[in-house]
C-alpha positions as CSV (number, residue, x, y, z in Angstrom):
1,X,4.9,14.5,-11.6
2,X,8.3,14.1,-12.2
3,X,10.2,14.8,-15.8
4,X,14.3,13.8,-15.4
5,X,16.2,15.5,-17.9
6,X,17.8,12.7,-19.6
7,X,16.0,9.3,-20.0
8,X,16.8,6.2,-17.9
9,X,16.8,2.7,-17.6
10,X,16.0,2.3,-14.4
11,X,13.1,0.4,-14.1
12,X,10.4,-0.1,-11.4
13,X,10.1,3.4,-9.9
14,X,7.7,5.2,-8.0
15,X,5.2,8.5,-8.5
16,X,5.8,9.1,-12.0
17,X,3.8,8.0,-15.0
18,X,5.3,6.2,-18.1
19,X,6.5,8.9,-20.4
20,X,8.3,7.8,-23.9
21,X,11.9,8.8,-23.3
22,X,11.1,11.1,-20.7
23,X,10.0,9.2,-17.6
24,X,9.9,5.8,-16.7
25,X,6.5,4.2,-15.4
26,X,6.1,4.2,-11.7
27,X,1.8,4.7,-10.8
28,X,1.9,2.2,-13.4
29,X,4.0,-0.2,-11.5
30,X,2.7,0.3,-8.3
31,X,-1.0,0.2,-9.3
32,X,0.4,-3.8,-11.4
33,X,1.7,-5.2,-8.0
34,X,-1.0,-3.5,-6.1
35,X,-3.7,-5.7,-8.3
36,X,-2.0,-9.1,-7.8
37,X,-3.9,-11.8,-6.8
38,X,-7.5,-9.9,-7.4
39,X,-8.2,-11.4,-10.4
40,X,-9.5,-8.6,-12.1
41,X,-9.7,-9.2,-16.0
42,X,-7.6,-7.5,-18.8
43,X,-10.5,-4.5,-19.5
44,X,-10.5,-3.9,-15.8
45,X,-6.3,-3.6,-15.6
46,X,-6.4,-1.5,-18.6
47,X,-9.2,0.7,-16.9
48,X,-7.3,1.1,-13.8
49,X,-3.8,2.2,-15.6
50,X,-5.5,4.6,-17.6
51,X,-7.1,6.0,-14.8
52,X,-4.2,6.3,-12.7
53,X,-2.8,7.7,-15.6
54,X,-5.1,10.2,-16.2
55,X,-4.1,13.0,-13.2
56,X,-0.5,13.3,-14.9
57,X,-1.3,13.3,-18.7
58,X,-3.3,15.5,-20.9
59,X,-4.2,14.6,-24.9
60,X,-1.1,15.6,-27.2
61,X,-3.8,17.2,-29.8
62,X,-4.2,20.4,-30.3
63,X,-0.4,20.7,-30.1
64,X,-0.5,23.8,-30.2
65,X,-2.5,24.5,-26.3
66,X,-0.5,21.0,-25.1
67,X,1.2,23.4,-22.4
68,X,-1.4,25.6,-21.6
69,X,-3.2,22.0,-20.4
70,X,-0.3,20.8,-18.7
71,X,-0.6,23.7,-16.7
72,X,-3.9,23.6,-15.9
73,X,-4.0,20.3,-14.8
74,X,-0.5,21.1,-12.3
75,X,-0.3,24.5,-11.8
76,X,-3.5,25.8,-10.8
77,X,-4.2,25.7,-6.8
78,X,-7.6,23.8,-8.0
79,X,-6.0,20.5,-9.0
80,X,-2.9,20.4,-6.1
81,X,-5.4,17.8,-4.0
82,X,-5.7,15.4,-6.7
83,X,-1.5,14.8,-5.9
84,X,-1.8,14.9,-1.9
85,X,-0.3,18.5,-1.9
86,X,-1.2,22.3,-0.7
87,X,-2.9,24.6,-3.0
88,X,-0.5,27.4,-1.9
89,X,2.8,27.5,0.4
90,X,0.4,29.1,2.8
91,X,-2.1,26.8,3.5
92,X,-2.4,24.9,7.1
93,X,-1.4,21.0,6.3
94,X,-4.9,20.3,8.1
95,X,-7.0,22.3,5.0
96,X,-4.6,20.6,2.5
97,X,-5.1,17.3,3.7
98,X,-8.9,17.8,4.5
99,X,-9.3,19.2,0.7
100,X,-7.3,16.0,-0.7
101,X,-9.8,13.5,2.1
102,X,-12.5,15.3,0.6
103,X,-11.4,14.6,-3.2
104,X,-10.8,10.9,-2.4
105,X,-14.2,10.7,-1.1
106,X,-15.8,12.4,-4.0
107,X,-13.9,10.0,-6.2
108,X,-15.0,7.2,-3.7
109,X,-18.5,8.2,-4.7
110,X,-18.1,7.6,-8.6
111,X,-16.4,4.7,-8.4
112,X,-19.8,3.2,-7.4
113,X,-20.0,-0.6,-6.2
114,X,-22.0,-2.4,-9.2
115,X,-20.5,-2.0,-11.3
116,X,-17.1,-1.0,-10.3
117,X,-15.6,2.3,-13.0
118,X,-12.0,1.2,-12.5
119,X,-11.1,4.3,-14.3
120,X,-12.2,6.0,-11.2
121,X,-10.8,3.9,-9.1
122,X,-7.6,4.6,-11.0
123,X,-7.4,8.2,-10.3
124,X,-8.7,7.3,-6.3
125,X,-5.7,5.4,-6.4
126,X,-3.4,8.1,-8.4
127,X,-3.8,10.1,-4.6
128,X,-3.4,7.5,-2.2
129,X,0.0,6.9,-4.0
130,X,1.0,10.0,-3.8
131,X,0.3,10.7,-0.1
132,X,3.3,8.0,0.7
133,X,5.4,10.0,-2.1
134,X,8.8,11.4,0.0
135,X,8.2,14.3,-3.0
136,X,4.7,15.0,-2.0
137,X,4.3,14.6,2.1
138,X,6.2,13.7,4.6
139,X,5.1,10.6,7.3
140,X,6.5,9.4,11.1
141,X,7.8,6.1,12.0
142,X,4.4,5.2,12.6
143,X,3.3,6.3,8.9
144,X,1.4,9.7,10.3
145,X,0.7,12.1,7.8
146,X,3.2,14.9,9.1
147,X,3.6,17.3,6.4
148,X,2.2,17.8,2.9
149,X,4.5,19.8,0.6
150,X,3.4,22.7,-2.4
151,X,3.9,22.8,-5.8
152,X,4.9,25.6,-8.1
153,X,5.6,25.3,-12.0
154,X,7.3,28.6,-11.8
155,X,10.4,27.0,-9.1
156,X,8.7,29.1,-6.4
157,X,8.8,25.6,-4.4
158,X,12.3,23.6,-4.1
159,X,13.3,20.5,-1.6
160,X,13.1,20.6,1.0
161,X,9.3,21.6,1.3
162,X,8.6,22.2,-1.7
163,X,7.8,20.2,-4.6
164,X,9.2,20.3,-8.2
165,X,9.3,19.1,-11.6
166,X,12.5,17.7,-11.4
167,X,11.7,16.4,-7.9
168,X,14.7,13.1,-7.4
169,X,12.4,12.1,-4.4
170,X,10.0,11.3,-7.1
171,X,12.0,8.7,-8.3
172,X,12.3,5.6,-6.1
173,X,12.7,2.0,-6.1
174,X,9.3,0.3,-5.8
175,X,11.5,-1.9,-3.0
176,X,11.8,1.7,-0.6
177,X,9.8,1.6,2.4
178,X,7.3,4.4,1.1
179,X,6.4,2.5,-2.2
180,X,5.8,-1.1,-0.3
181,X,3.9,1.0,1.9
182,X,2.1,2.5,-1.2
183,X,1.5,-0.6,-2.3
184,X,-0.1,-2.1,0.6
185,X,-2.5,0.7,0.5
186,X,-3.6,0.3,-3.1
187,X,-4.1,-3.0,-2.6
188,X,-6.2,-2.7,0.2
189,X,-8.3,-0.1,-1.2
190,X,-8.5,-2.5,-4.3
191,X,-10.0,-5.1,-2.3
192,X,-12.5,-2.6,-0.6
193,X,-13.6,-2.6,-3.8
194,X,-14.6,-5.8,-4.4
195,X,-15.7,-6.5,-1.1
196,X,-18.9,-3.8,-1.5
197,X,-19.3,-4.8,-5.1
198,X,-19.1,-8.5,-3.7
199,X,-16.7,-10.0,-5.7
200,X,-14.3,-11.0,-2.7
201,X,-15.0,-11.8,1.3
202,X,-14.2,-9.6,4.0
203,X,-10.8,-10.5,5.6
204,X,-10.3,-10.4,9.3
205,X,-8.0,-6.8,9.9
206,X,-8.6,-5.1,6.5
207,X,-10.8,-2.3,6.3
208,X,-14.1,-2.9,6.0
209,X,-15.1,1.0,4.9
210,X,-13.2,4.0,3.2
211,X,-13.4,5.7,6.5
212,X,-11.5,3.0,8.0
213,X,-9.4,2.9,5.4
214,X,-8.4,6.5,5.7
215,X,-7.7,6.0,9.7
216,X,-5.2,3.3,8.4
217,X,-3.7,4.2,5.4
218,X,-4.1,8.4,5.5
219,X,-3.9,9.2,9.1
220,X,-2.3,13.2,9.6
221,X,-0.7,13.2,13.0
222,X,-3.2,14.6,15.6
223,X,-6.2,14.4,14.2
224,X,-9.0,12.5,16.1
225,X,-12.0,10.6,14.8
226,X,-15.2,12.7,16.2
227,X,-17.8,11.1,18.7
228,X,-21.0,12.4,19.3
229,X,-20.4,11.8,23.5
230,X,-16.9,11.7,25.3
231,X,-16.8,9.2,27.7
232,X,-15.1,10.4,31.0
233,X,-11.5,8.5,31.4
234,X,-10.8,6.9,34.5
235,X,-7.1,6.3,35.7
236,X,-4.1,6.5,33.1
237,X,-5.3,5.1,29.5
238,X,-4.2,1.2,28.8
239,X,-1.5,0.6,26.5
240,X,-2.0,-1.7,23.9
241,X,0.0,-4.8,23.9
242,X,3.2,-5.1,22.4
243,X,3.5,-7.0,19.4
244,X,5.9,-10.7,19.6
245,X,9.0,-10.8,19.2
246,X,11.1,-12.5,16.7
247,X,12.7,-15.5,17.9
248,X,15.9,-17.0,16.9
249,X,14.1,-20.8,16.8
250,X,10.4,-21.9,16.5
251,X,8.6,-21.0,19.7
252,X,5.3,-20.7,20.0
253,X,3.6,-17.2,20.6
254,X,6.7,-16.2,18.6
255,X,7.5,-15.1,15.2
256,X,10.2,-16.8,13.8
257,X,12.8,-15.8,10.4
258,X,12.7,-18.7,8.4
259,X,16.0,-19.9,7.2
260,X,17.7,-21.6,4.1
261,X,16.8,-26.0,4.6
262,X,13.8,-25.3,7.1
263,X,11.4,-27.2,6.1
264,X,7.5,-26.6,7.5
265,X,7.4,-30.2,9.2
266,X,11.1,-29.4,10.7
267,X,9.7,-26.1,12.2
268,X,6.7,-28.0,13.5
269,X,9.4,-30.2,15.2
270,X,11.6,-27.6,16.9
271,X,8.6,-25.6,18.2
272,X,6.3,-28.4,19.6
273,X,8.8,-31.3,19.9
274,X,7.3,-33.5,17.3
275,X,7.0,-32.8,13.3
276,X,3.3,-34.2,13.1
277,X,0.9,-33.1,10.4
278,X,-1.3,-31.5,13.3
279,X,1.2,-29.2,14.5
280,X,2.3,-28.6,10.4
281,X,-1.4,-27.5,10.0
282,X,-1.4,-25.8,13.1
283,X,1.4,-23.3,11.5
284,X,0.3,-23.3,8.0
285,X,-3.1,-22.5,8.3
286,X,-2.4,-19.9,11.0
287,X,-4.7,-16.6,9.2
288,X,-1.2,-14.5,9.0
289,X,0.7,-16.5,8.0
290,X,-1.3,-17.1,4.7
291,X,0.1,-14.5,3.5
292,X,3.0,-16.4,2.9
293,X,1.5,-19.1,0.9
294,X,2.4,-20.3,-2.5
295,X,1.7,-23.3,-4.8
296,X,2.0,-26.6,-2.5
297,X,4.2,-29.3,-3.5
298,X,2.5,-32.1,-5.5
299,X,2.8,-34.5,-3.1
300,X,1.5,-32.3,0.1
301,X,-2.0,-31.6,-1.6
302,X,-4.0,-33.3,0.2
303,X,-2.7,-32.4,3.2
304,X,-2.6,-28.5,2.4
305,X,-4.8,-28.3,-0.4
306,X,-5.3,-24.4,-0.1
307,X,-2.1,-23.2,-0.1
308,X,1.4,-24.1,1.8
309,X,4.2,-21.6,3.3
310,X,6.9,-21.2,0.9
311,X,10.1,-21.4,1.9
312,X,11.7,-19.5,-0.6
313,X,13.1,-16.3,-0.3
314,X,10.7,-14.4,-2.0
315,X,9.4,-11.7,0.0
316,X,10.0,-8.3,1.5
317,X,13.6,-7.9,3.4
318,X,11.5,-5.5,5.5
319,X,9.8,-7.5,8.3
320,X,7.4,-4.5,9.3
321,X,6.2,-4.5,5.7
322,X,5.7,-8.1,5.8
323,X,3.3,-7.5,9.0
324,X,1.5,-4.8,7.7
325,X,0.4,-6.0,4.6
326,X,-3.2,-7.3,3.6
327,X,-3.4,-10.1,1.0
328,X,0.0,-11.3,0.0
329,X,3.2,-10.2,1.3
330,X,5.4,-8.5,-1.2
331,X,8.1,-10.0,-3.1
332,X,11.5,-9.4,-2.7
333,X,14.8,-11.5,-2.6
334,X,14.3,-12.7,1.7
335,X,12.9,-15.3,3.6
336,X,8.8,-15.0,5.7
337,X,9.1,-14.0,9.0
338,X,6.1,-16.4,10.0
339,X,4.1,-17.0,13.2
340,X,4.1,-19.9,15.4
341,X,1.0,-20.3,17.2
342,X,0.8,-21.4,20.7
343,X,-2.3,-23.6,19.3
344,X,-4.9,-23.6,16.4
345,X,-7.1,-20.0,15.7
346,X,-4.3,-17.8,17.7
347,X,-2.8,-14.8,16.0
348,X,-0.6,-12.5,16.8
349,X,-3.0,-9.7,16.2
């Protein structure tokens, strides 16, 4: 939790809850774009804010025990795991995150799948936020859990490992790589959701379990899934393949930056000599690069009745974020790096 000493008008920032003159919303925020394009109704958005809400706050009546509450629900070693942190500065980062894995599962459990208690789901998703907060942990480049910081109300814990009330790494534009990133993962637990309680499809690449959603979105760096029987390894382990590279013009089995005047039919043209509708299918429909789509143009909708590529710049600057997302890609103020297929039903992976 994080309480600045003066208020602000910043808006849009991450891993603090909306507090009247004290703190702006930030769960809030992340949990809003994290439920775009879900269709969940009103009660159900309500349900979700409260309950990702609910970690931070405690009832303002009896005034006269507010702060005895306060520090039960943040002091006390008991309630560290519910905010992706160590009980004590002594324990191993393996027992705090295995206590916080642990929580989310229990939470898992209550959220149930028919129907869903988005107020559970709220506070499942209060803790998958803060594991990407630069205030609560700390993640590689390849967004490994590395170290998980402790909290003290007493100022026994200060930056750099420790964790504060007046924590600045608390506050954060929701445009920073760790709250896309947070977003990405709330959204994809989101739609976990209604996959079990069969309200949406499974998508190809998005996890199909909250075990594999934990390998991808709350992996600690070193830790191994367990099998029941190691197969022996024979010669020096493959390596998976590289992803495509970005190229400067439309080539297929390439990604490509879309620029200010492309147009989808002129992209078709430069990558496979001729601007056909085939080849402008070919790159629309591609499964990642849907990611991209917005409202087609009036006169292309009955050739792309689902959905066309904008080319706008609307989306994420960062093009790793725009890879790694599930669902839509996050807005921003740049152009989609798209993918150009070699030919129809290839991805890039």
């Amino acid at each position: 939790m994080y309480i600045p000493r003066t208020d602000t008008s910043i808006h849009g920032v991450g891993w603090t809850v909306k507090i009247p003159k004290l703190a702006p919303s930030g769960h809030e925020t992340i949990t809003a774009r994290a439920a775009k394009g879900l269709s969940l109704s009103t009660d159900e958005l309500e349900a979700l804010r409260k309950g990702v809400r609910d970690p931070d706050l405690v009832p303002l009546r009896p005034v006269k025990s507010i702060v005895w509450r306060m520090a039960k629900k943040h002091c006390f070693p008991s309630t560290q795991a519910q905010h992706f942190l160590r009980r004590h500065p002594y324990q191993s980062i393996r027992k705090a995150y295995e206590d916080a894995i642990r929580l989310l599962k229990s939470l898992h459990g209550k959220v149930g799948k028919k129907p869903i208690n988005f107020r559970m789901a709220g506070r499942a998703l209060h803790l998958i936020q803060d594991s990407f907060s630069p205030a609560h942990t700390a993640r590689d480049a390849k967004q490994r859990i590395i170290f998980i910081r402790n909290f003290s109300c007493i100022g026994l814990s200060k930056a750099p490992k420790g964790h504060g009330f007046t924590d600045e790494r608390d506050k954060i534009s929701v445009s920073s790589k760790s709250a896309t990133h947070a977003v990405a993962a709330s959204h994809a637990y989101l739609r976990l959701l209604l996959v079990q309680e069969g309200r949406l499809r499974p998508a190809l690449g998005t996890p199909g379990s909250l075990e594999e959603f934990i390998q991808r979105f709350l992996p600690l760096k070193g830790s191994t899934v367990p099998s029941k029987k190691r197969k022996p390894r024979h010669g020096p382990r493959p390596r998976p393949a590289p992803a495509p590279s970005i190229r400067t013009d439309p080539t297929p089995g390439f990604f490509y930056g879309l620029r200010r005047g492309d147009t989808l039919f002129d992209v078709a043209r430069r990558a496979f000599g001729e601007g056909s509708l085939s080849f402008a299918k070919i790159i629309n429909n591609s499964r990642f690069n849907q990611r991209f789509w917005g409202t087609t143009p009036a006169g292309e909708r009955s050739w792309f009745p689902n959905g066309r590529i904008s080319f706008n710049p609307r989306f994420i600057c960062d093009v790793e974020a725009q890879r790694q997302v599930t669902g839509k890609a996050p807005g921003g103020r740049c152009f989609a790096t798209i993918w150009i297929p070699p030919k129809a039903d290839i991805e890039p992976f």
